[in-house]
C-alpha positions as CSV (number, residue, x, y, z in Angstrom):
1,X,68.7,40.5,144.5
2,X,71.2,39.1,142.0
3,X,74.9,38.8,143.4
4,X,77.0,37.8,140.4
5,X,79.8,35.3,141.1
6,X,82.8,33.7,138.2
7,X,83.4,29.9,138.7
8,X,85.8,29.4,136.2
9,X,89.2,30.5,135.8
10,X,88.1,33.0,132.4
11,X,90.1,36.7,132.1
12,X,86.7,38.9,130.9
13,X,88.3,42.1,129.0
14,X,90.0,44.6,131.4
15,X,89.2,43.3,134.7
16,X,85.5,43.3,134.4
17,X,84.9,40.0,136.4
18,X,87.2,41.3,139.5
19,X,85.3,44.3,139.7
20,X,81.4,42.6,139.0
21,X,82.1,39.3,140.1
22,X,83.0,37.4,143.8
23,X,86.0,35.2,142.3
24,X,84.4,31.4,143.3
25,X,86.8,29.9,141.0
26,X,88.7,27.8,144.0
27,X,85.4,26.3,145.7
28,X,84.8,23.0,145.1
29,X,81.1,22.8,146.0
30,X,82.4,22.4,149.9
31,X,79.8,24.3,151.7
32,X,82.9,24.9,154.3
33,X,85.4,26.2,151.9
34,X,86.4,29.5,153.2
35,X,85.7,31.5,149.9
36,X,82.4,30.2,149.7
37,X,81.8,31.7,153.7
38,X,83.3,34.3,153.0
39,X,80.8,34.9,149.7
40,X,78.2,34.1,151.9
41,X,79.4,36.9,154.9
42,X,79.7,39.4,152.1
43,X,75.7,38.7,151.1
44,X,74.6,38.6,154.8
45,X,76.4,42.4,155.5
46,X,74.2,43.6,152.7
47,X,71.3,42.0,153.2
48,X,71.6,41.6,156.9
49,X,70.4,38.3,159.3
50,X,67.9,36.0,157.5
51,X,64.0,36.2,158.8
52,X,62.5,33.6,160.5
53,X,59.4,31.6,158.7
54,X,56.0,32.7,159.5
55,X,55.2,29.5,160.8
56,X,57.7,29.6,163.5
57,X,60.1,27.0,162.4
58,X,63.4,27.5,162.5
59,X,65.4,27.5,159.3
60,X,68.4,25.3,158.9
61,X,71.4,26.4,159.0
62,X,72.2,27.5,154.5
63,X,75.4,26.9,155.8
64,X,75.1,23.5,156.2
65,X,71.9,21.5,156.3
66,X,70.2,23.4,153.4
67,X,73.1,21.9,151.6
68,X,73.3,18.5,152.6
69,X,72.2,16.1,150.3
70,X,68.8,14.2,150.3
71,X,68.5,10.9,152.7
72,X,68.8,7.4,150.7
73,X,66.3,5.7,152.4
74,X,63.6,4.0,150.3
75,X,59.9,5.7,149.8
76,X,56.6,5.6,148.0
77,X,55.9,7.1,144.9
78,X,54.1,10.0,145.5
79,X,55.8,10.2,149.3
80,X,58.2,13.7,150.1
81,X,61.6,13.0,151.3
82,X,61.4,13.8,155.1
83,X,64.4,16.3,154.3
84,X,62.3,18.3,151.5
85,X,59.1,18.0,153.1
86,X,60.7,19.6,156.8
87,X,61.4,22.9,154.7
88,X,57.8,25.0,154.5
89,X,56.7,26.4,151.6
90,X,56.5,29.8,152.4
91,X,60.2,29.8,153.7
92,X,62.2,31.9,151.6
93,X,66.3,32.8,152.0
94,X,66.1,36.2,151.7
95,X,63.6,38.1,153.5
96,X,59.5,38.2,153.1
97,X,58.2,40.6,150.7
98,X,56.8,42.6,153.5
99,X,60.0,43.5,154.7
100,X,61.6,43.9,151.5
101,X,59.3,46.1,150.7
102,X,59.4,48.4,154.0
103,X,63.5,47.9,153.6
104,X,63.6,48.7,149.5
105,X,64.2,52.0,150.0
106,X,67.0,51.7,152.6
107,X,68.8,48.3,151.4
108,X,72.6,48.6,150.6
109,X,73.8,48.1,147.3
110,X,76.6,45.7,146.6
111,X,79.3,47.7,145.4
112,X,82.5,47.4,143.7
113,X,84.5,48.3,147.2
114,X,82.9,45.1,148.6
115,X,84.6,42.8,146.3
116,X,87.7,41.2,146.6
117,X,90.8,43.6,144.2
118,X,87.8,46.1,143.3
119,X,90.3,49.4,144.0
120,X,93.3,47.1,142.3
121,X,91.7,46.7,139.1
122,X,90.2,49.9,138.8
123,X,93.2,51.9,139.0
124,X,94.7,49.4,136.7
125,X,91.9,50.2,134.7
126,X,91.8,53.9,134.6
127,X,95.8,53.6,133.9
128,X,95.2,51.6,130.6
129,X,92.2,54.2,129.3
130,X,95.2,56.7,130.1
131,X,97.7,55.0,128.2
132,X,95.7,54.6,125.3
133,X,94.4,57.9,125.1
134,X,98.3,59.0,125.1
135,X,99.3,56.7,122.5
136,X,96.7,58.0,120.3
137,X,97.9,61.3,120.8
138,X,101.7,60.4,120.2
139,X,100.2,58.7,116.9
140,X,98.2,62.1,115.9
141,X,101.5,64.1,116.8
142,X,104.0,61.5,115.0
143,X,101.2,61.5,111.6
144,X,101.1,65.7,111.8
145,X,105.0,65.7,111.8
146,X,105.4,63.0,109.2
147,X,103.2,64.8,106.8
148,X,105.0,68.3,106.8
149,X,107.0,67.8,104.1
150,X,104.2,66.8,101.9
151,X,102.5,69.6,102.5
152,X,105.6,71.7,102.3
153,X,106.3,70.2,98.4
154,X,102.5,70.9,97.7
155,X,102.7,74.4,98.9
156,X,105.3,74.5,96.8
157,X,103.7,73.6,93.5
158,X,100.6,75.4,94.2
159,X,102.6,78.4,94.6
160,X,104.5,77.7,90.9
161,X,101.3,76.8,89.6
162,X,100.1,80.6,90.5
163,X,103.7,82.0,88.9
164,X,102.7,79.6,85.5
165,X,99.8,80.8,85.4
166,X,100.4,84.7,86.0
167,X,103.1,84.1,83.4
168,X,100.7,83.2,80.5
169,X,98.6,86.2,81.1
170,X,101.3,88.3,80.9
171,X,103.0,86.6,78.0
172,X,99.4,86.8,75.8
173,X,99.6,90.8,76.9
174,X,103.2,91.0,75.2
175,X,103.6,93.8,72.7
176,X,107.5,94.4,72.4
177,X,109.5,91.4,70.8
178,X,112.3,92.8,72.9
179,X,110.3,91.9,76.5
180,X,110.0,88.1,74.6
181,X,114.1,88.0,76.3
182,X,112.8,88.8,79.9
183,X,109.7,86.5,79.8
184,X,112.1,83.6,78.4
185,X,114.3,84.1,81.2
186,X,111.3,84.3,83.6
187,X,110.1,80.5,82.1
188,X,113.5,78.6,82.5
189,X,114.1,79.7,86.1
190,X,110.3,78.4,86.7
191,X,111.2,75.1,85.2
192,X,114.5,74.5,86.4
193,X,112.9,75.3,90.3
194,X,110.1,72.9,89.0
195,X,112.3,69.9,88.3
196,X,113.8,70.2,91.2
197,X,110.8,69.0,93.0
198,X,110.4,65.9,90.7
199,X,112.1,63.3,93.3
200,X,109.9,64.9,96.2
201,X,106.9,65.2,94.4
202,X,107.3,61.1,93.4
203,X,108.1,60.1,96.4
204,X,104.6,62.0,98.4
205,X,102.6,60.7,95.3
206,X,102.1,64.1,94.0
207,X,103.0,62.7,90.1
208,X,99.5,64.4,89.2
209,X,99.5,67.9,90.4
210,X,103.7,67.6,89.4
211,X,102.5,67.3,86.1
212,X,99.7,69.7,85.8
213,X,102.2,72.0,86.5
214,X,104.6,70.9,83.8
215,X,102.0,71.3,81.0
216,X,101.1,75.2,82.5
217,X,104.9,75.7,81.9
218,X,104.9,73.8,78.4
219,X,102.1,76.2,77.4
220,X,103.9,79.3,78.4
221,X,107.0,77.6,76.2
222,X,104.5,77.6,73.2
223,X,102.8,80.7,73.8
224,X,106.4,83.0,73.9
225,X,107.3,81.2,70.2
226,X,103.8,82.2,69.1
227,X,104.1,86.0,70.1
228,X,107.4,86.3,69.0
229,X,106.8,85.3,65.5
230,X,103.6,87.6,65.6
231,X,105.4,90.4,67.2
232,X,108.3,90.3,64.6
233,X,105.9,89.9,61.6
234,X,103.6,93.0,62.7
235,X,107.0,94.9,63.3
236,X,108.3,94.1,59.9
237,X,104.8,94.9,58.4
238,X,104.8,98.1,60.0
239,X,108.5,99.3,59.4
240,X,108.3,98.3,55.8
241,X,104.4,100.1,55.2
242,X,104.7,103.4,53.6
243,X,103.8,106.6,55.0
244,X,101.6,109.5,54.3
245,X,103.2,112.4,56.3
246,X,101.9,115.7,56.7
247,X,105.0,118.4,56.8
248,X,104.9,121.4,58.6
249,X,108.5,121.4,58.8
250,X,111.0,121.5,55.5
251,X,114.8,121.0,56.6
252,X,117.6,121.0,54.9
253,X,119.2,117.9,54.4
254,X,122.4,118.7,52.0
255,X,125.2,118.8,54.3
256,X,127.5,122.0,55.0
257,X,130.3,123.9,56.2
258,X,129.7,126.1,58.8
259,X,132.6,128.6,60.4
260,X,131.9,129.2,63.7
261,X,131.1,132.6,63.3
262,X,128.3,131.9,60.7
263,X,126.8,129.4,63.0
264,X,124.4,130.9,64.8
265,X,122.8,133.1,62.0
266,X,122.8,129.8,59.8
267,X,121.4,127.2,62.1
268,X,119.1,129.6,63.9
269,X,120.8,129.7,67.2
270,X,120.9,131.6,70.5
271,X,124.5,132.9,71.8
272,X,124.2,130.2,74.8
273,X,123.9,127.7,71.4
274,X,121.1,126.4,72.2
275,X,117.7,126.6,69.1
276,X,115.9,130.0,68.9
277,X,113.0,127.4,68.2
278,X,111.7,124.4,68.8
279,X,109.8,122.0,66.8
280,X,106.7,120.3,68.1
281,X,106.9,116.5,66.9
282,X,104.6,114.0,65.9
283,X,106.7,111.1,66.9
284,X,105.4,108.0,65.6
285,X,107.1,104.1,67.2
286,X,107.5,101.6,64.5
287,X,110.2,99.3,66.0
288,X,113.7,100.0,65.3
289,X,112.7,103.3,63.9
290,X,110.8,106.3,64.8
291,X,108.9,108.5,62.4
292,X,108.1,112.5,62.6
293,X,104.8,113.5,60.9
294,X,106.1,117.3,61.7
295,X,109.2,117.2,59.9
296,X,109.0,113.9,57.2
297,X,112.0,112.2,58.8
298,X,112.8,108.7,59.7
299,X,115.0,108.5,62.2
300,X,116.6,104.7,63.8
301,X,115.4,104.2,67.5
302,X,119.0,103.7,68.8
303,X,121.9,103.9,66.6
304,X,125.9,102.6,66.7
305,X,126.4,100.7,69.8
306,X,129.7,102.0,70.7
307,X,131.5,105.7,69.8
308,X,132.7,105.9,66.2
309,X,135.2,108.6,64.6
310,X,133.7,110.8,62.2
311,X,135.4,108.5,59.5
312,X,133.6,105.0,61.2
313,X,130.0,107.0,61.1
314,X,130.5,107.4,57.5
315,X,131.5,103.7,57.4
316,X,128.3,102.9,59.8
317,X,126.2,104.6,57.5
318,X,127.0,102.5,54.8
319,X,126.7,99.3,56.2
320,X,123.3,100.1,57.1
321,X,122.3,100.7,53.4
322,X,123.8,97.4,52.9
323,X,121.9,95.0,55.1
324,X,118.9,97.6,54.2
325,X,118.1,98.2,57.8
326,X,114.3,98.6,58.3
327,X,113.8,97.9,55.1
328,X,115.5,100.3,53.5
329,X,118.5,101.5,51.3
330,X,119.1,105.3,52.0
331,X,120.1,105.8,55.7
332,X,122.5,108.8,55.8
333,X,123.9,111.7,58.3
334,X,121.8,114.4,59.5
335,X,122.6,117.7,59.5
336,X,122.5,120.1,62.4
337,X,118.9,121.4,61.8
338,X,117.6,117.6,61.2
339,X,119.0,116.7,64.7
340,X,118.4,119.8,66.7
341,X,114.4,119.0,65.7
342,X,114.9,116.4,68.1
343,X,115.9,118.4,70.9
344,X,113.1,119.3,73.7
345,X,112.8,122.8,75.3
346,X,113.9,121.1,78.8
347,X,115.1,117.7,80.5
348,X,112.4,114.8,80.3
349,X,112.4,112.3,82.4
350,X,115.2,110.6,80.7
351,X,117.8,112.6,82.1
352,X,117.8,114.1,78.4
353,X,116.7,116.8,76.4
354,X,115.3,114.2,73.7
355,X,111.8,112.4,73.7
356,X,111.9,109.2,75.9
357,X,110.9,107.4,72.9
358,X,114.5,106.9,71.6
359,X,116.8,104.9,73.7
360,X,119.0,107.1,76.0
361,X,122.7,106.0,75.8
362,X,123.2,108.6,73.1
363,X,124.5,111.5,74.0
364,X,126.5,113.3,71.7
365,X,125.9,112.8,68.2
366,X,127.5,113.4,64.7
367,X,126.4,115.6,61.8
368,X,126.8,115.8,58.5
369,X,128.1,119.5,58.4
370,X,131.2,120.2,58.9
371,X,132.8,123.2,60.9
372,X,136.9,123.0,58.7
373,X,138.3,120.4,57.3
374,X,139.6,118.9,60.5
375,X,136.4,119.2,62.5
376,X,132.0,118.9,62.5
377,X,128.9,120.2,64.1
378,X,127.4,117.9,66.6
379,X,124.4,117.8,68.9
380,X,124.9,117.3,72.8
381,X,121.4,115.8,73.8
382,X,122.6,115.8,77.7
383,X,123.1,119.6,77.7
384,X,120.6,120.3,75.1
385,X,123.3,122.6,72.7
386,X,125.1,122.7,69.5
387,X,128.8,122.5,69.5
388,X,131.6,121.1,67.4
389,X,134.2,118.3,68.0
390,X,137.5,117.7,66.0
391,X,136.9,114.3,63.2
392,X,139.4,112.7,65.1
393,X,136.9,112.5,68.5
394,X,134.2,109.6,69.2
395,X,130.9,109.7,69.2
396,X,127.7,108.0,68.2
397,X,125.8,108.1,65.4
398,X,122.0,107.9,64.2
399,X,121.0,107.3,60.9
400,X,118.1,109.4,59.1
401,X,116.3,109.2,55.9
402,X,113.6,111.2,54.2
């Protein structure tokens, strides 16, 4: 049986020597000193009394004469010292293998709880794996809380990254020049919420994903200059390209004056004023103007922006031959029949009875033919009837050509 013991004054990592160890580190090799007896009583309760030799002599006492030191008195080489030579042989401190075999099963262990601070040190011990086990966990807690912000500023740019990226596609699917305005607008709130991350995104180290970002937006910069010049160019080409109509429709396009009681006979009208019939357009989009295969007319997609006198429409009409708008030089007035061709059997979705494909904040519009000298023919597209307004009245205007 090994019983381990620490002579010298060493700490072993976290208690191990109080707990393995008798603590012999105050005997000084005096077989009386009391922690050397009381080393010894610890063995002999485990072990129990020491066996007596076969040969019937009676051990010393290990407490005293098995210790004492050998006799100085001269002898012959080759002679035992008496002292040496009294112990037999077969004597043994512990017991005879016979018994240790018939007591192997049964012998006590030495345990912790037999040595000297054993229940101290554990606890102490057990405490310290506790204390480190809650300091790692304040650690994980303190990193998971110290790293929500930089995920919060990566969320962040993955999430404008996605908008960058959505707005490309939808930039490269652009068709109007006028949706070019939105999609601007769209960019530079995107990059002004982008440079506001800049500090945070420096100071988590997220420079590189920062900038990936940057050059998404700088692409969706280039790509709106690119469609806009190629949706201007393809508008121009296709407002200035000449057209091969097929008329069903022949209108008159002289103006007129009309008394009131000659009106409905002359512009083909029932007595709630509204057309006896109706044409069936072939509306064609090209930009700031709209074409009608039916009827051969040109006609401009919107028209004055605010309400004119009959005197300004003339005026509005000129300017437009002017700055050749579309294209073109010869932009007049229509005439009742050229704008009731326009009208629609019923309301459309527009609230109006005019296709959708002209802009709806025109209402009321001039004519060319007059009803008197002091008043004209007009065309409510909100109620969908002729009527007549005096010059001095405001309304818009819409420009036509042949």
């Amino acid at each position: 049986m090994l019983v381990p013991a620490k002579i010298d004054p060493v700490e072993p990592p976290l208690g191990f020597g109080l707990i393995q160890a008798a603590d012999l580190t105050g005997w000084d090799s005096d077989a009386h000193h009391a922690e050397f007896q009381g080393f010894l009583t610890a063995i002999s309760d485990v072990v129990g009394p020491l066996p007596k030799p076969e040969n019937g002599d009676q051990v010393s006492d290990i407490s005293e004469s098995s210790l004492e030191q050998p006799s100085e008195a001269p002898h012959e080489e080759g002679e035992i010292p008496q002292s040496i030579s009294r112990q037999p042989a077969s004597a043994a401190v512990g017991p005879s293998e016979s018994q240790a075999d018939s007591t192997a099963a049964s012998e006590p262990k030495l345990t912790g709880s037999m040595v000297p601070g054993y229940h101290k040190t554990g606890n102490v011990v057990k405490f310290g794996i506790l204390v480190g086990l809650a300091l790692l966990l304040i650690a994980g807690i303190w990193w998971f809380v110290s790293q929500q912000p930089v995920r919060e500023v990566r969320q962040e740019i993955e999430n404008f990254n996605r908008q960058a990226l959505n707005l490309e596609k939808a930039i490269a699917e652009l068709s109007k020049p006028e949706e070019i305005e939105e999609f601007t607008r769209q960019k530079d709130a995107l990059s002004l919420q982008v440079e506001s991350l800049g500090e945070q995104a420096t100071k988590f180290g997220l420079e590189s994903q920062l900038t990936k970002l940057q050059d998404h937006l700088n692409q969706a910069r280039i790509q709106l200059g690119n469609k806009e010049k190629e949706l201007i160019a393809a508008r121009r080409d296709k407002e200035t390209a000449p057209i091969t109509l097929t008329v069903s429709h022949q209108l008159r396009s002289e103006p007129r004056t009309v008394p009131s009681e000659e009106a409905h006979k002359t512009f083909g009208l029932y007595k709630n004023w509204r057309p006896a019939k109706y044409i069936e357009n072939q509306f064609e989009d090209r930009g700031k103007v709209v074409s009608d295969r039916a009827t051969g007319l040109m006609w401009q997609k919107s028209g004055s922006q605010i309400y004119l006198t009959y005197e300004k429409a003339q005026e509005y009409i000129e300017q437009l031959n002017r700055e050749g708008f579309a294209g073109h030089s010869d932009w007049r007035l229509p005439t009742i029949p050229e704008l009731m061709s326009l009208l629609e059997i019923q309301k459309l979705t527009n609230g109006l009875y005019i296709d959708p494909i002209f802009d709806v904040n025109y209402y009321s519009q001039w004519s060319a033919d007059k009803r008197s000298s002091g008043s004209a023919w007009i065309v409510n597209f909100y109620s969908g009837r002729v009527g007549w307004v005096d010059l001095i009245n405001d309304l818009y205007v819409r420009g036509v050509r042949s």
